[in-house]
ChimeraX commands (.cxc) that place a marker at each C-alpha (Angstrom):
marker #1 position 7.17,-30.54,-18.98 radius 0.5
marker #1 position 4.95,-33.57,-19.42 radius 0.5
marker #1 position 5.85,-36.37,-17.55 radius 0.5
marker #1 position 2.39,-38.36,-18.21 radius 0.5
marker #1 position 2.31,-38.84,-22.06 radius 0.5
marker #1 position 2.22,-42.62,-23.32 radius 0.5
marker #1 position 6.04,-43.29,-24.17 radius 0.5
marker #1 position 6.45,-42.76,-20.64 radius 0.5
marker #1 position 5.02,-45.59,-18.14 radius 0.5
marker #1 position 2.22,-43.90,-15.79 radius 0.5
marker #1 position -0.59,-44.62,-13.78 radius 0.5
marker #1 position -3.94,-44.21,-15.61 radius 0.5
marker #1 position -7.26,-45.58,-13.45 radius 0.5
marker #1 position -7.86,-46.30,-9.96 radius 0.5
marker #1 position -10.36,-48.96,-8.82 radius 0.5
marker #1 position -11.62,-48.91,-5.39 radius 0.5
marker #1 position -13.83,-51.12,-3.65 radius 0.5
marker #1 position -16.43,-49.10,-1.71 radius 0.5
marker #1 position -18.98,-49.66,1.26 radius 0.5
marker #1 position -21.25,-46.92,0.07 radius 0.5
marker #1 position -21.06,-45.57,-3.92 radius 0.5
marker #1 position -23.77,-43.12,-3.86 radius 0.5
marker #1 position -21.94,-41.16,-0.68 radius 0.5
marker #1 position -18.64,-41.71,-2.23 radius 0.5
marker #1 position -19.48,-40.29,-6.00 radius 0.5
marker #1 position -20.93,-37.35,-3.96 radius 0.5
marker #1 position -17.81,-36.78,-2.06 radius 0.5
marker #1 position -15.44,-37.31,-5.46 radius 0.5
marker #1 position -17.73,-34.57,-7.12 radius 0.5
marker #1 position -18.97,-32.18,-4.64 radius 0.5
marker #1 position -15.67,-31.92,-2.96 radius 0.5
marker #1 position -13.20,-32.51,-5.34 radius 0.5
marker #1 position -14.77,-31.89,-8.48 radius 0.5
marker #1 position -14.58,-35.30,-10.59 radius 0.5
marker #1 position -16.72,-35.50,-13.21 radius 0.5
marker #1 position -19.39,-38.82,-13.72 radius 0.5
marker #1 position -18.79,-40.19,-16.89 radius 0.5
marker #1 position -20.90,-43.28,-16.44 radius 0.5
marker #1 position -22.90,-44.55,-13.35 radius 0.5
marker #1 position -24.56,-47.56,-12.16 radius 0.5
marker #1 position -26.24,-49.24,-8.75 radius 0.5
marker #1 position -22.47,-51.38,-9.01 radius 0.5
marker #1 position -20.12,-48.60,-9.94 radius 0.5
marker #1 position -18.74,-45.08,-11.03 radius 0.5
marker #1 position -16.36,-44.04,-13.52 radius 0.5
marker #1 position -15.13,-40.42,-12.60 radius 0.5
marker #1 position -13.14,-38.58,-15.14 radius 0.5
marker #1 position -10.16,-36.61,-13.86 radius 0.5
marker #1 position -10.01,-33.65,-15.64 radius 0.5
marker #1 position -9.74,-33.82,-19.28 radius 0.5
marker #1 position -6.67,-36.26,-18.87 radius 0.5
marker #1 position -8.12,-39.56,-19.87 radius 0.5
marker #1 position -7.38,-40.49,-16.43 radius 0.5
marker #1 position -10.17,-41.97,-14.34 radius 0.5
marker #1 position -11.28,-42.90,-10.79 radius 0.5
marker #1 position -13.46,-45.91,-10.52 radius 0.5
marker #1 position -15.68,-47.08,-7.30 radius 0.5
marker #1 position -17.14,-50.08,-7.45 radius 0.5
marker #1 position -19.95,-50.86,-4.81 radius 0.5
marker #1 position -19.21,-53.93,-2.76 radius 0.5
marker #1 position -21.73,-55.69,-0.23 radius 0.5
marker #1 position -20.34,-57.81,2.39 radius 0.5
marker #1 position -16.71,-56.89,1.98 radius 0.5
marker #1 position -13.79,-56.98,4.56 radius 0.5
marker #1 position -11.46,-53.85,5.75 radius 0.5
marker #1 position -7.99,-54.58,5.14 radius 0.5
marker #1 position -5.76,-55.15,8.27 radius 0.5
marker #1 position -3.27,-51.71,8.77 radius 0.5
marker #1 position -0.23,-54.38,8.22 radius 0.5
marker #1 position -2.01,-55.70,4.80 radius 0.5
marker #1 position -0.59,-54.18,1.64 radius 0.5
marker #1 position -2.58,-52.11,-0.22 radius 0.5
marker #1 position -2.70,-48.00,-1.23 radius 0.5
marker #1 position -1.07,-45.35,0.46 radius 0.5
marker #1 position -2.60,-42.83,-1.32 radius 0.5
marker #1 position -3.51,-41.79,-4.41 radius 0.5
marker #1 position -1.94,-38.43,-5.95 radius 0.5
marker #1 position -4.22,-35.88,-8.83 radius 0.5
marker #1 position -1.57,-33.52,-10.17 radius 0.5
marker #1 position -2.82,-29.99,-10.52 radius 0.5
marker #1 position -1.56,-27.49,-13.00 radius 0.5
marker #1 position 0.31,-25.14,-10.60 radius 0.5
marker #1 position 0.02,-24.08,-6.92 radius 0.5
marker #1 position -2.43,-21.58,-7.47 radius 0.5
marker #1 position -5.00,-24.72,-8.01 radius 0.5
marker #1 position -3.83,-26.52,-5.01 radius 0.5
marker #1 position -4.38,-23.41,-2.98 radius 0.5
marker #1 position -8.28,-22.75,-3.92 radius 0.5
marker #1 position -8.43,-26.71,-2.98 radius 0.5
marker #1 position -7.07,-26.09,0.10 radius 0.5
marker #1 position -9.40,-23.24,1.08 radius 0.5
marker #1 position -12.39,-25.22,-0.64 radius 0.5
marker #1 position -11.62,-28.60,1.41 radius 0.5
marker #1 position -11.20,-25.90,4.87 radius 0.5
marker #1 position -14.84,-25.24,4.10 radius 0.5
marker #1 position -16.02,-28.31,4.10 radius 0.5
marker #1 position -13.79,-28.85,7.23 radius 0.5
marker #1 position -11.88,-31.77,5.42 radius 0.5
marker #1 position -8.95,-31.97,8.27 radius 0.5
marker #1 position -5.88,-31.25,5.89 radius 0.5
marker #1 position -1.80,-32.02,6.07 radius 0.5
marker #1 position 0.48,-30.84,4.08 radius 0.5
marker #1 position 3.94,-31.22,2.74 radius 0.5
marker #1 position 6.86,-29.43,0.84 radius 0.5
marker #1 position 8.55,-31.94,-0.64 radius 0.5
marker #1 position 11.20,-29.32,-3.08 radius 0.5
marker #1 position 10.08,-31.07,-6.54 radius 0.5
marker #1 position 6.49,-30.38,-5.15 radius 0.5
marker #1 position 3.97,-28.60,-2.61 radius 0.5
marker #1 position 1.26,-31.91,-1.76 radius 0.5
marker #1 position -1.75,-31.39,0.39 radius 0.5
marker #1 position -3.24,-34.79,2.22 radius 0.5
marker #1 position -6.45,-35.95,3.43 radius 0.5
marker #1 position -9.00,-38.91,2.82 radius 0.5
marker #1 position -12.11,-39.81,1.39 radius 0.5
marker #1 position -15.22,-40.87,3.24 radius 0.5
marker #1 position -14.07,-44.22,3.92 radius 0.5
marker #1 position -10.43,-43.96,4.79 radius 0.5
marker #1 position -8.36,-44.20,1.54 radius 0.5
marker #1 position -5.37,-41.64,1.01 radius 0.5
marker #1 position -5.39,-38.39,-1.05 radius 0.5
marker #1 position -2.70,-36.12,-2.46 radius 0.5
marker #1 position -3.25,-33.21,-4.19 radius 0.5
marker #1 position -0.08,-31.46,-5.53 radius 0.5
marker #1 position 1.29,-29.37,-8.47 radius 0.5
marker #1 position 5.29,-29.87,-9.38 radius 0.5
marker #1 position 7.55,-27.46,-8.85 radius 0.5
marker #1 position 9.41,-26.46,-12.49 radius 0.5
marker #1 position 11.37,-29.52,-13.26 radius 0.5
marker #1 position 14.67,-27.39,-14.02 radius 0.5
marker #1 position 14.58,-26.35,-10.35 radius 0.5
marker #1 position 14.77,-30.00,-9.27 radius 0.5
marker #1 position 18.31,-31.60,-7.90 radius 0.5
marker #1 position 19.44,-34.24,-8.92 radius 0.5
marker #1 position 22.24,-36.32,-7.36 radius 0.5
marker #1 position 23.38,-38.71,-10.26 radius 0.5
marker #1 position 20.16,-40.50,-11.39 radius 0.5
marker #1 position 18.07,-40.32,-7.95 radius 0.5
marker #1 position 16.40,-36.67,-7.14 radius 0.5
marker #1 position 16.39,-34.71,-4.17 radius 0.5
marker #1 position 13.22,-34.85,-2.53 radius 0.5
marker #1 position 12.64,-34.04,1.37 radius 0.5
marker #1 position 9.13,-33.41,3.35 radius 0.5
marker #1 position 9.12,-30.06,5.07 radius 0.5
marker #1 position 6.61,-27.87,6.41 radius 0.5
marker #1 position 4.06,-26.50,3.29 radius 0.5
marker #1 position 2.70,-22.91,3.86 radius 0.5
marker #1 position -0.30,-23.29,3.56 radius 0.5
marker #1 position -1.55,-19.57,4.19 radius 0.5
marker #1 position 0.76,-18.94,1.13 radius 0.5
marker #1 position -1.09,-20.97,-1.32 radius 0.5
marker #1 position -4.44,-19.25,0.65 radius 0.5
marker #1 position -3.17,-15.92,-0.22 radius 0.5
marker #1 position -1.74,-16.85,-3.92 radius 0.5
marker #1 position -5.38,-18.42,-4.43 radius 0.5
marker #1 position -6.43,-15.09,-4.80 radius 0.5
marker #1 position -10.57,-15.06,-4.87 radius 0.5
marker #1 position -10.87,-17.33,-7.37 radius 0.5
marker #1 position -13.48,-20.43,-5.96 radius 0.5
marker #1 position -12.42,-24.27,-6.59 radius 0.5
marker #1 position -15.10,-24.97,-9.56 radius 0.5
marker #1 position -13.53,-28.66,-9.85 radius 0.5
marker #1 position -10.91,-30.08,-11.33 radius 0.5
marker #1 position -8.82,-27.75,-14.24 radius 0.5
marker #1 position -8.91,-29.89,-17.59 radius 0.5
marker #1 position -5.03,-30.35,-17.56 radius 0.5
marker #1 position -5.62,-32.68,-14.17 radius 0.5
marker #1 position -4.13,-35.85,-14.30 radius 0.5
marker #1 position -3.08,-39.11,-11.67 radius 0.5
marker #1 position 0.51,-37.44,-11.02 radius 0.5
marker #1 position 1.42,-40.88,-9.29 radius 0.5
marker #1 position 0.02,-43.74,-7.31 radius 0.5
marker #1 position 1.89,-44.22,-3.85 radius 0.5
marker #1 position 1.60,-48.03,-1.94 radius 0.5
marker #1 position 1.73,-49.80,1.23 radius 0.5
marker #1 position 4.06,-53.21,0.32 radius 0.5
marker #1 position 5.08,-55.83,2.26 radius 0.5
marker #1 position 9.00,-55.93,0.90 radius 0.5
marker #1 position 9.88,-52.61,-0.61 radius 0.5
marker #1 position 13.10,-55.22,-2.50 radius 0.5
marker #1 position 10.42,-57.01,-4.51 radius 0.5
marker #1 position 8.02,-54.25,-5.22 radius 0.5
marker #1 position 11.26,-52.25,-6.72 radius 0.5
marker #1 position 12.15,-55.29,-8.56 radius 0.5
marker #1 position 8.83,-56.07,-9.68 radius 0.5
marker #1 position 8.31,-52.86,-11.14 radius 0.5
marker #1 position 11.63,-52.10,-12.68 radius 0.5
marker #1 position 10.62,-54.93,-15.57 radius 0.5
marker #1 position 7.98,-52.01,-16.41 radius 0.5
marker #1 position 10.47,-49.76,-17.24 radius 0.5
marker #1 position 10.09,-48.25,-13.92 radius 0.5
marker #1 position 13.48,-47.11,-12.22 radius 0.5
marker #1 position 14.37,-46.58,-8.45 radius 0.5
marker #1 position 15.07,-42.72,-8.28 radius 0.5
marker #1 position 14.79,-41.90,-4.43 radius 0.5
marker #1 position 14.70,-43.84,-1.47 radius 0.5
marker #1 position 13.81,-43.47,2.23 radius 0.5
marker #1 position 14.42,-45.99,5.16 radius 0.5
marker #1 position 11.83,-48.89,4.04 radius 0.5
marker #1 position 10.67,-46.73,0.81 radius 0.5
marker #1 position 11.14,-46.66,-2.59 radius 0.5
marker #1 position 10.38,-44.20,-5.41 radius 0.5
marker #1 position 10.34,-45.03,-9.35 radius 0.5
marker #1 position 9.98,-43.60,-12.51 radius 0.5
marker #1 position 10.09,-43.71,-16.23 radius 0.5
marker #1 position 11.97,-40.92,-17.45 radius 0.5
marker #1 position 13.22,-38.14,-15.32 radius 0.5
marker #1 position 10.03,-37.55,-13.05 radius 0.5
marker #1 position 10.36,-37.29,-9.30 radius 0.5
marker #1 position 8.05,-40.33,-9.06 radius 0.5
marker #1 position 5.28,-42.18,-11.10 radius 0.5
marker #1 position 4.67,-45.41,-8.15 radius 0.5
marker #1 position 6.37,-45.42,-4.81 radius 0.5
marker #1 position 6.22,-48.01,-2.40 radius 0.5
marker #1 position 6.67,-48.03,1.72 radius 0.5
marker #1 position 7.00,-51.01,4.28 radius 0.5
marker #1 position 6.37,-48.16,7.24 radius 0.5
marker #1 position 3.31,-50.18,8.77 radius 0.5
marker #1 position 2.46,-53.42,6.18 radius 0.5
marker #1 position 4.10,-56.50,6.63 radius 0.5
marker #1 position 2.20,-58.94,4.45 radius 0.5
marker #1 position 0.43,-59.06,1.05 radius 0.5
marker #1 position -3.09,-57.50,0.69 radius 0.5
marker #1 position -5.80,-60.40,1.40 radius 0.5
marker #1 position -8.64,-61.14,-1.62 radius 0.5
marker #1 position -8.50,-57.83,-3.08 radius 0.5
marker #1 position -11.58,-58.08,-4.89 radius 0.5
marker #1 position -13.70,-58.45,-2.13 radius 0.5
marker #1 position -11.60,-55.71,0.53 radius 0.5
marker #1 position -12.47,-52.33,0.61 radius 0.5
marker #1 position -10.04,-49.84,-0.72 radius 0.5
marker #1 position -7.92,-49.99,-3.66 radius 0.5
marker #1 position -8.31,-53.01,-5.68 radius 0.5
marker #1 position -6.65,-52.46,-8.97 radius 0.5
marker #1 position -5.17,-50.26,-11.34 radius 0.5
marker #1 position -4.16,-48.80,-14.78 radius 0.5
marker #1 position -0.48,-48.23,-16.33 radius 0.5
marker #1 position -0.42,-46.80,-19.71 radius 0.5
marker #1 position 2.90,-46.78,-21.97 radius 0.5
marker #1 position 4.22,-47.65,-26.00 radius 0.5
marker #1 position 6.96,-49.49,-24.62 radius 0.5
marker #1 position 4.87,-52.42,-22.90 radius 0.5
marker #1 position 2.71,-55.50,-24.78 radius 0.5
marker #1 position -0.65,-55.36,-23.18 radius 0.5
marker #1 position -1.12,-57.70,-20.39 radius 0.5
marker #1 position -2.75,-57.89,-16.41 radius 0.5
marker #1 position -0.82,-59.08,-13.86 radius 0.5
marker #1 position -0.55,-59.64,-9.85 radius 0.5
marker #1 position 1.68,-57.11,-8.26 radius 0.5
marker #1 position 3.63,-58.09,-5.02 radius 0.5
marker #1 position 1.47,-55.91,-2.92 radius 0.5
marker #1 position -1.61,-58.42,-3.91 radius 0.5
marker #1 position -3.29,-55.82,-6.03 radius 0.5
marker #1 position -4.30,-56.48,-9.90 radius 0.5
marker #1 position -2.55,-54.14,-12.62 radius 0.5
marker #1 position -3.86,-53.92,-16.38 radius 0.5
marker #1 position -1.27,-52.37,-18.85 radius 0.5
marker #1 position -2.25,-50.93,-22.23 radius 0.5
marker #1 position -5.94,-52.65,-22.27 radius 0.5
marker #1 position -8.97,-50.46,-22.95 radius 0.5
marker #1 position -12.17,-50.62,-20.48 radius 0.5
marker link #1:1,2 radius 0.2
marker link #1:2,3 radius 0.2
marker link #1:3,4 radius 0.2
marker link #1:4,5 radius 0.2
marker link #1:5,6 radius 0.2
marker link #1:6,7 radius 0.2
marker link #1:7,8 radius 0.2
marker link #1:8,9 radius 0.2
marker link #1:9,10 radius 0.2
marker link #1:10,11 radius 0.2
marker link #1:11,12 radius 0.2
marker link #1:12,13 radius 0.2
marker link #1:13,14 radius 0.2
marker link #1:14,15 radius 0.2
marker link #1:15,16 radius 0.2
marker link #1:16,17 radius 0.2
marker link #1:17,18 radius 0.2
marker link #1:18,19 radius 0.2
marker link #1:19,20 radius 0.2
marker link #1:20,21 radius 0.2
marker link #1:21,22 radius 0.2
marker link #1:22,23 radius 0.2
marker link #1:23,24 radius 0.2
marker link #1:24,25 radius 0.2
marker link #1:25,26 radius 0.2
marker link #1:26,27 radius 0.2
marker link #1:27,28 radius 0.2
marker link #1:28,29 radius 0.2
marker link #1:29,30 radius 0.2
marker link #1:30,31 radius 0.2
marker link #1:31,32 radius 0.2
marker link #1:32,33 radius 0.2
marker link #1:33,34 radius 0.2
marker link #1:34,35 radius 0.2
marker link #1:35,36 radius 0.2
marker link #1:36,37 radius 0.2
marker link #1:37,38 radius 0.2
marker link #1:38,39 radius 0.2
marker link #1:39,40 radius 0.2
marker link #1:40,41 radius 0.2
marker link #1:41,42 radius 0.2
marker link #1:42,43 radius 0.2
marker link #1:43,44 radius 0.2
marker link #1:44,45 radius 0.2
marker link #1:45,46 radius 0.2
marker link #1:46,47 radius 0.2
marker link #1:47,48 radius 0.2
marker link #1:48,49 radius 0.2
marker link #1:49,50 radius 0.2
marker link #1:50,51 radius 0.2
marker link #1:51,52 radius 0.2
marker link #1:52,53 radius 0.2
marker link #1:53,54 radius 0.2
marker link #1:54,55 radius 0.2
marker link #1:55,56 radius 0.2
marker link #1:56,57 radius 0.2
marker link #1:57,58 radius 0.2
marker link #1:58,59 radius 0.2
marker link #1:59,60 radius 0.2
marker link #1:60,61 radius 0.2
marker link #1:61,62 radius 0.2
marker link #1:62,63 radius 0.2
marker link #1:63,64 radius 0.2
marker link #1:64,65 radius 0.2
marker link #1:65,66 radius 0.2
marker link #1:66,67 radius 0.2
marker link #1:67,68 radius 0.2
marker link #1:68,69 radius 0.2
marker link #1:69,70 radius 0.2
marker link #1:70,71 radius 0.2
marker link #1:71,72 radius 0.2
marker link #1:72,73 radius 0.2
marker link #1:73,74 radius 0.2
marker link #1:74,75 radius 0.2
marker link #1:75,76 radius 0.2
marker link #1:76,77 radius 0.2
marker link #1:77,78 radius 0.2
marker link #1:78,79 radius 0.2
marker link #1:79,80 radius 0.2
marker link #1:80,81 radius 0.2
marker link #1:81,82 radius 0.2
marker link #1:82,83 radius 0.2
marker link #1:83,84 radius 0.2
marker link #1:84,85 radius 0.2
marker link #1:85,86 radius 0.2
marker link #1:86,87 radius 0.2
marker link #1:87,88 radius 0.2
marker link #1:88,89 radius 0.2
marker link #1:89,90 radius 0.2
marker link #1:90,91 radius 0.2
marker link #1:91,92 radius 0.2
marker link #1:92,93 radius 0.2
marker link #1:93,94 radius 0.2
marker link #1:94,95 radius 0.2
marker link #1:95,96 radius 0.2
marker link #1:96,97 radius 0.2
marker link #1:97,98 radius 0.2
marker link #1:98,99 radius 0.2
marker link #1:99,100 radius 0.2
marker link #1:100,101 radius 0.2
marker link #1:101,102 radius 0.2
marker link #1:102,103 radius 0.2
marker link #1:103,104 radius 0.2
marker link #1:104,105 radius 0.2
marker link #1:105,106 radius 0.2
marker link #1:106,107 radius 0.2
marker link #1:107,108 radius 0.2
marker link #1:108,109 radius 0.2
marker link #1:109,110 radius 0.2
marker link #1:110,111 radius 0.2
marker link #1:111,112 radius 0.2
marker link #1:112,113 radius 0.2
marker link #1:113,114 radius 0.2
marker link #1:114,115 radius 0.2
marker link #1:115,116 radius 0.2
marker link #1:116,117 radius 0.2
marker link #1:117,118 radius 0.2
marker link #1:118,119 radius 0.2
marker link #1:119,120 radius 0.2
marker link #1:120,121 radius 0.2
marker link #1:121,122 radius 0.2
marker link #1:122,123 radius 0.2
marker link #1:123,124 radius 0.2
marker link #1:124,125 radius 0.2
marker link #1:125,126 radius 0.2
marker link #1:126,127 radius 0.2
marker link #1:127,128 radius 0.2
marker link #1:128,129 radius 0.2
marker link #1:129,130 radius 0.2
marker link #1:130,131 radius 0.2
marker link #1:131,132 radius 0.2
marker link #1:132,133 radius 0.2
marker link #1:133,134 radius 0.2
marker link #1:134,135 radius 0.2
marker link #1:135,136 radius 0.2
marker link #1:136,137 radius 0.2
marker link #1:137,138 radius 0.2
marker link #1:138,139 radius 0.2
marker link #1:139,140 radius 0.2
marker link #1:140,141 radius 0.2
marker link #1:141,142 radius 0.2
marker link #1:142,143 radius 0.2
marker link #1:143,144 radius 0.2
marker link #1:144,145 radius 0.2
marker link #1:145,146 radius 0.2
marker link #1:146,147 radius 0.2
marker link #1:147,148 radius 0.2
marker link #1:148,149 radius 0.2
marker link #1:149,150 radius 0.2
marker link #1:150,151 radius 0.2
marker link #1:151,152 radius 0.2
marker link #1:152,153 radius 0.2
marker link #1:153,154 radius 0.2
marker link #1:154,155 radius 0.2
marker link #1:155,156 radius 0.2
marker link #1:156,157 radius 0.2
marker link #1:157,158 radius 0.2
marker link #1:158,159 radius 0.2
marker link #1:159,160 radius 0.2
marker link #1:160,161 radius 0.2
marker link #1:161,162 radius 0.2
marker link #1:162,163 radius 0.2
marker link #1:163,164 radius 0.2
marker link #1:164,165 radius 0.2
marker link #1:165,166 radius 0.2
marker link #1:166,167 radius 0.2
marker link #1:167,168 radius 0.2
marker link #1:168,169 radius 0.2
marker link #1:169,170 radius 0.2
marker link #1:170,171 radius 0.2
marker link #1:171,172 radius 0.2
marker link #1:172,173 radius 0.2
marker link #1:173,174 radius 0.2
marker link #1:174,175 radius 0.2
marker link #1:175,176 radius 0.2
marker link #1:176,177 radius 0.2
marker link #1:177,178 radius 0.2
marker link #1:178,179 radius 0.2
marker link #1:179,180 radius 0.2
marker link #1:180,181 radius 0.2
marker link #1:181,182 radius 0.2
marker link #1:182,183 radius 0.2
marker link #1:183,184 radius 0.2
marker link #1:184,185 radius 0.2
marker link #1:185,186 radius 0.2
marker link #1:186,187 radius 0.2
marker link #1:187,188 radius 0.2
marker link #1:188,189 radius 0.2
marker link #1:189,190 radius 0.2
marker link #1:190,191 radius 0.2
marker link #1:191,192 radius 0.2
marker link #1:192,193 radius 0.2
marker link #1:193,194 radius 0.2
marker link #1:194,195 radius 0.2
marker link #1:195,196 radius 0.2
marker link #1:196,197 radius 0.2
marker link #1:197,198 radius 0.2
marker link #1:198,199 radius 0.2
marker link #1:199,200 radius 0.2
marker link #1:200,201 radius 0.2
marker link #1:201,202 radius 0.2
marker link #1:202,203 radius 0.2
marker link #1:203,204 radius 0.2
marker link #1:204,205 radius 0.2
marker link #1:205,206 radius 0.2
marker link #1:206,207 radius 0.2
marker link #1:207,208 radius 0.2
marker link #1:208,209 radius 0.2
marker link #1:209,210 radius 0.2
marker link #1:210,211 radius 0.2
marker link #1:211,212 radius 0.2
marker link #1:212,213 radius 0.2
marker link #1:213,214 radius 0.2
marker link #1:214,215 radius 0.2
marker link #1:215,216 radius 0.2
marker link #1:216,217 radius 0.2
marker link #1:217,218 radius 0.2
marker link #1:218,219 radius 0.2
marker link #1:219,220 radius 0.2
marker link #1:220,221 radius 0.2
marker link #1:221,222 radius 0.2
marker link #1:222,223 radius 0.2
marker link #1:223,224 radius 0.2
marker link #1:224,225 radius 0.2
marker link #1:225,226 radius 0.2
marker link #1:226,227 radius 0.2
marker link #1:227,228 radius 0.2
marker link #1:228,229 radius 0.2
marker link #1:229,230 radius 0.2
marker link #1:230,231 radius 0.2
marker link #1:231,232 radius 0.2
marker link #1:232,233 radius 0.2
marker link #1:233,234 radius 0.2
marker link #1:234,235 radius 0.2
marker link #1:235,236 radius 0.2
marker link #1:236,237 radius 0.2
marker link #1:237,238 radius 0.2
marker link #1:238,239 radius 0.2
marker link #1:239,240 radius 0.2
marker link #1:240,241 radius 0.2
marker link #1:241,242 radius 0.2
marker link #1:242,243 radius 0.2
marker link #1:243,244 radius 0.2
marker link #1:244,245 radius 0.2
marker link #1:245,246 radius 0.2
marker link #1:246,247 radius 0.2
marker link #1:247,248 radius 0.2
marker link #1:248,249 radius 0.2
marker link #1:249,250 radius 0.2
marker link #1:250,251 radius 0.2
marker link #1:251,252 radius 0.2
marker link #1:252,253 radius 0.2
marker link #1:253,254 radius 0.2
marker link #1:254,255 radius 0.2
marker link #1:255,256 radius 0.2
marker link #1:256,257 radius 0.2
marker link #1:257,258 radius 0.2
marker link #1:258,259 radius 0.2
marker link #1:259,260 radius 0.2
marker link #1:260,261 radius 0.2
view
């Protein structure tokens, strides 16, 4: 089941502000196998897959790191086609010596890690929707331990050639400062509240396990001048049932709806 097609609301680009593009774009390509699709001394624009989707980086001189209680991303999380990808990733990152985490979170099996410069990664494929629970409207989600020698062995000898044209953003996860707001803030995008966690929330449009999910675990105040702090600095939503627009979230962070770049 598609859970990413435009009558549903979903996360389309990623901006990031980066200290070094040319080390960056070779990390996003060598290692996890986005595409260039146009390149500049200022900035990237990495295709995921055949999705649409894209990663942008956008160099930036003289910036400022975010403070670990500022708002800001949690990570960002490529959907892969099945587990089978996420398990020639796994042995792919290994060799590189990437340190990995992992998680089995039922609806999913997620593997975590960062790029060059700090900012969060997830790399999962969804379980078959019809095996998900579902307690009334919110879905049963947990995080238990992923076997990761598993997806080694169901890898088979297949090598990671880069991303598999069906991958896509599967959802964008962020640090808030008042997990209330953010839910609030989001619900007007026809985003609904369909798990929670002490200080977390997860939403969606439709019956996915999650398209944005926000925590409060370690920020306690609204991201600082985005535009000129390193990390995430804005992103994409695509969907038919919003009017274009760009807006401020409540994490401090700028988000374009339904506007071509």
């Amino acid at each position: 089941m598609n859970f990413h097609q435009r009558h549903l609301a979903h996360v389309s680009r990623i901006t990031l502000n980066v200290k070094d593009l040319k080390r960056q774009v070779q990390f996003y390509t060598e290692v996890l196998g986005l595409e260039v699709s146009h390149m500049t001394d200022e900035q990237a624009i990495l295709n995921i897959g055949e999705s649409g989707h894209q990663l942008v980086l956008k160099a930036l001189e003289n910036g400022r790191d975010a403070e670990i209680s500022e708002a800001g991303l949690f990570h960002v999380a490529l959907l892969l086609p099945d587990e089978t990808d996420v398990g020639r990733l796994l042995r792919h990152l290994l060799q590189y010596q990437i340190h990995v985490s992992g998680g089995d979170h039922l609806v999913s099996q997620a593997i975590y890690f960062t790029d060059l410069e700090g900012n969060g990664i997830e790399v999962y494929a969804d379980r078959d929707a019809d095996t998900w629970s579902w307690q009334s409207d919110q879905v049963v989600m947990d995080t238990l331990e992923l076997d990761g020698n598993r997806l080694l062995k169901i890898a088979g000898d297949r090598a990671w050639h880069g991303m598999p044209k069906e991958a896509k953003i599967g959802h964008l996860h962020l640090k808030t400062n008042d997990v209330k707001t953010s839910a609030a803030f989001y619900k007007q995008f026809t985003l609904k509240k369909v798990a929670q966690l002490p200080s977390a929330v997860f939403m969606s449009d439709g019956t996915y396990h999650h398209h944005i999910a926000v925590n409060a675990w370690q920020s306690r105040k609204v991201l600082q001048d985005a535009e000129k702090t390193y990390g995430l600095v804005s992103f994409n939503m695509v969907s038919d049932a919003l009017e274009p627009r760009v807006v401020t979230t409540p994490e401090g962070l700028e988000m374009t709806i339904n506007v071509i770049h």
